[in-house]
N, C-alpha and C positions, 0 to 999 in steps of 0.2 A: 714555665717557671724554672725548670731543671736546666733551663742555658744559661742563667745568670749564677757567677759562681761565687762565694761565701768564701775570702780569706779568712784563717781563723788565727787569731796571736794569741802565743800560750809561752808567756814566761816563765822560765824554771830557774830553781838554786837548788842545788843538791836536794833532789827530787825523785830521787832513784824507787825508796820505797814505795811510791804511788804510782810510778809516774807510764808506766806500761797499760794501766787500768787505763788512767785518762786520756791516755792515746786511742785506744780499743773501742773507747766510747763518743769518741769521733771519728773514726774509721768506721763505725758501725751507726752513723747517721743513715735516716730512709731518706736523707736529701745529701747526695752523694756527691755532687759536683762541688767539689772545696777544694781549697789549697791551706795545708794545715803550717805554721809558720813558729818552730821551736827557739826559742832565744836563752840558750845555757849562760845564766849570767855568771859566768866565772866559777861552775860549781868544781868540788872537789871529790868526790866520792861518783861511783859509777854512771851516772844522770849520762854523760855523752854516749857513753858506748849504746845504752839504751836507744837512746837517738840515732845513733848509725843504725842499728838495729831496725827500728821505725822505718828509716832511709828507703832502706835495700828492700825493705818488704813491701811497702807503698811511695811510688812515684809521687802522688799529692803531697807529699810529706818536706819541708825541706828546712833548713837551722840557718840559727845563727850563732856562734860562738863568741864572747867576750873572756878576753885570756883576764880577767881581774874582773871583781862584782861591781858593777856599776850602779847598781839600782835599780827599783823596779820601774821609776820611769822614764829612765832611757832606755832601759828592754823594750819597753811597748814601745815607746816614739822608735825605735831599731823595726820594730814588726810592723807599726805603722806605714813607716816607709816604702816598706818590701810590699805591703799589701796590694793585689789588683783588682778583688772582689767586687761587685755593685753591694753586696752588701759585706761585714766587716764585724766578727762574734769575737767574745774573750772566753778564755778559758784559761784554768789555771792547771798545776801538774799534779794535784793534789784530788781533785774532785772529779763529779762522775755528770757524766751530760746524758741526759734521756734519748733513744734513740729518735726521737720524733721533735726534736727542741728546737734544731733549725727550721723544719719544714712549716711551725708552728708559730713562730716569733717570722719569716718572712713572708707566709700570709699574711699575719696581721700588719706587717708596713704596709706591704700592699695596696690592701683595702683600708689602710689610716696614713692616707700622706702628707699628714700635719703632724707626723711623730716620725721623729730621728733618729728614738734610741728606744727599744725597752728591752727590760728585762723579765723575768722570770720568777713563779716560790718557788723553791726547794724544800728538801728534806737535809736538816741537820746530820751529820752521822759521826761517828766515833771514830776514832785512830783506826781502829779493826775493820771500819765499814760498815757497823750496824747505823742501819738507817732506825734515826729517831723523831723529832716530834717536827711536824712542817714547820714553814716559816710564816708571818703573817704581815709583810709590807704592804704598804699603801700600795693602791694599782692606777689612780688619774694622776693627772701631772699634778695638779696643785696641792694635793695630797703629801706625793713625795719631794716635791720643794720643800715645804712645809716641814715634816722630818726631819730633812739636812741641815734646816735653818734653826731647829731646837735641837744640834746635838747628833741627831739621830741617824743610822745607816736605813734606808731605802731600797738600798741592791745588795742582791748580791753582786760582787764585780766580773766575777766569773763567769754571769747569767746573760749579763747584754750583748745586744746587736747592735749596729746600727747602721744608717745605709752611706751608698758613699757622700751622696749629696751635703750628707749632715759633716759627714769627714773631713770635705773639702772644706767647708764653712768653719765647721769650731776648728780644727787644725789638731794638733797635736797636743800629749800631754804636759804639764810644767814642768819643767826639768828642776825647778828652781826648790823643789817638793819633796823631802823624803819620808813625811805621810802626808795622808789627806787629797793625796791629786788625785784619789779618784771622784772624791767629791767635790774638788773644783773642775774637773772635768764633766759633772754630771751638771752643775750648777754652771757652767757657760754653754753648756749645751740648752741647758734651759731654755737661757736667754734667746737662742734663734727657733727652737723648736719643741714640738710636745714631747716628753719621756712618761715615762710606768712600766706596768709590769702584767705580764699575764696573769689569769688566776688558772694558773698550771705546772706543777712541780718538774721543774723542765731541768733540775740540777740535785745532785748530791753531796752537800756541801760541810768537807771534813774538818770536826772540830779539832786541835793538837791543846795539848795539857803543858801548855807554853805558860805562864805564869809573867805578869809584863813585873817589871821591878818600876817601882816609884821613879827613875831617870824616865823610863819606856811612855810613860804615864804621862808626868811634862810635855815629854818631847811633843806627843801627841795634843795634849789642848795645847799647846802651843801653833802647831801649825792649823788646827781647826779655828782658831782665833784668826791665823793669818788670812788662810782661805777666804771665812766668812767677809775678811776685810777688803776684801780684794774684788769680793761681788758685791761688796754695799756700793766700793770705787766705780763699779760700772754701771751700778743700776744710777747712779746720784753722773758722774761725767760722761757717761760712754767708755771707758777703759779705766784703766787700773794703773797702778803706778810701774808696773813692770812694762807696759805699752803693750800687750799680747804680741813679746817677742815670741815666745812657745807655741803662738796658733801661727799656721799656713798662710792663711790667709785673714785679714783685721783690719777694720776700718779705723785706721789710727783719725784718733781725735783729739785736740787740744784738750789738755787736763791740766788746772794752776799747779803753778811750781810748788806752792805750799804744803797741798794735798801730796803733791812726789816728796817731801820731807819728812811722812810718815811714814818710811823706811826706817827712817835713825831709831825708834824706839825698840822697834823690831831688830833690828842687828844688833843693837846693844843687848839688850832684855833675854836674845835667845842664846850668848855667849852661857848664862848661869843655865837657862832651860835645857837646851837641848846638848850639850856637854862642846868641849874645846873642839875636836876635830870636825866633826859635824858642823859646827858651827863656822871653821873655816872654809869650808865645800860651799854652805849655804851662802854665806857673804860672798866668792867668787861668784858664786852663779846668780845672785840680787844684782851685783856688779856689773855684769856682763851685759845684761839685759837691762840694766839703766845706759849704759851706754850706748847701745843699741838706740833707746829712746829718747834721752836726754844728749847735749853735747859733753862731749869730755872734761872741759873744764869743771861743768858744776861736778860729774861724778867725781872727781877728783878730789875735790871740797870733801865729799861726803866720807871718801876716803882718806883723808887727814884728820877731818872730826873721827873718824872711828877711830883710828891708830891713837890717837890723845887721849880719848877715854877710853879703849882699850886699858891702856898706860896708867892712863889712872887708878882704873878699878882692879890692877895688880899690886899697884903702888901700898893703896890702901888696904889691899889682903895680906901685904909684908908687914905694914904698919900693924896691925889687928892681931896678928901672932906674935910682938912683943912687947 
């Protein structure tokens, strides 16, 4: 079992105060054959040197740097890429990995090769470390479908594995995503394969006294809306109106042009949701990947109507203040 080796992607942003802990505690797996894969997305405060650090002292060890923060889902799809492992763990820079968690989670692929991905409970813990009250997700796939489908988180994100076969299949994460892709990445993995979770505290997962503000709040049912949209698209066509530019590999299927024009609600709607700048990240990257799927004329269309009523809906904000 010790010849197949576990890439592990472990995205950071100024991560400095954890971030030696959750190295140490991949360093110190009893399933030793790993390659651990750091992706600094553009941090400011000491996080890299830490990481040279890591380097010099463990060969398994090895980065990627983004000189600007990109987001956390082009960090993983960054560490995705790099990965060689038969199997393929997350981990984040904040939290604490049980010494026995990989060896634990790839038995059970193993002996379950109708499951692609699971995860793990943890133990909650505080800023300081103290470990406080377990966690109590669902553990069968239908369970934690189920979950995601009313709302609910299922994984910890930091807790899964999963093997390559399943990697090659679902592909990569959505770039198009600045929350929520982990749940559309757990929710098209579905679709090909089993997911859950051990009943075994295989993580230490730290709470921060973050506080989201009413934008933060939006932003998020906003793209849980989208997601969920986006799997009702596939479960109902075979694909989504994005065409799973973001997976590897995807069986593009014919989807009516109609259904691809519930885009427009979404780009308009998430202008007030998820604030201006954001909002223009998000529409290049919906763009890009309609093109991809669609020919360019229509995307083009799509892009005229927005500019219009963009215009408009400024228009009307000037009008309103006098």
């Amino acid at each position: 079992m010790e010849s197949d080796l576990v890439s592990v992607i472990m995205p950071v942003y100024n991560s400095a105060r954890y971030l030696e802990t959750a190295i140490v505690s991949i360093r110190t797996q009893t399933y030793s054959n790993f390659e651990l894969i750091i992706i600094d997305d553009g941090s400011t405060d000491s996080t890299h040197g830490i990481i040279q650090s890591a380097i010099e002292a463990d060969h398994r060890i090895q980065s990627i740097v983004h000189t600007t923060c990109l987001g956390l889902p082009r960090s993983l799809n960054d560490g995705l890429q790099l990965a060689r492992g038969e199997w393929i763990a997350r981990m984040d820079g904040d939290d604490v990995s049980m010494p026995d968690r990989f060896a634990r989670q790839i038995d059970f692929l193993m002996n379950n090769p109708g499951y692609g991905l699971i995860g793990t409970q943890g133990r909650f813990m505080t800023e300081e470390g103290e470990l406080q009250q377990p966690s109590n997700f669902p553990l069968d796939h239908e369970a934690c479908i189920g979950s995601i489908l009313k709302g609910e988180n299922p994984f910890f994100h930091s807790s899964w594995m999963m093997t390559r076969k399943c990697f090659e299949t679902v592909g990569f994460y959505n770039p198009c995503l600045f929350s929520g892709e982990d749940k559309d990445f757990w929710l098209r993995t579905s679709e090909q394969f089993q997911v859950g979770n051990l009943d075994y505290l295989g993580i230490g997962y730290r709470i921060h006294a973050t506080a989201f503000t009413s934008k933060t709040i939006r932003q998020r049912k906003f793209f849980k809306s989208f997601v969920l949209d986006l799997y009702r698209q596939r479960k109902q066509f075979g694909n989504d109106f994005l065409g799973g530019k973001y997976a590897k590999r995807w069986d593009h299927k014919t989807i009516p042009e109609t259904e691809a024009r519930n885009i427009m609600p979404y780009l308009l709607a998430s202008n007030s949701l998820i604030g201006s700048s954001l909002w223009i990240d998000f529409s290049k990257n919906v763009l890009k990947a309609l093109v991809a799927r669609w020919n360019k004329l229509y995307t083009w269309k799509i892009v005229a109507r927005l500019i219009v009523s963009f215009y408009s809906y400024a228009l009307k904000s000037v009008v309103r203040k006098f």
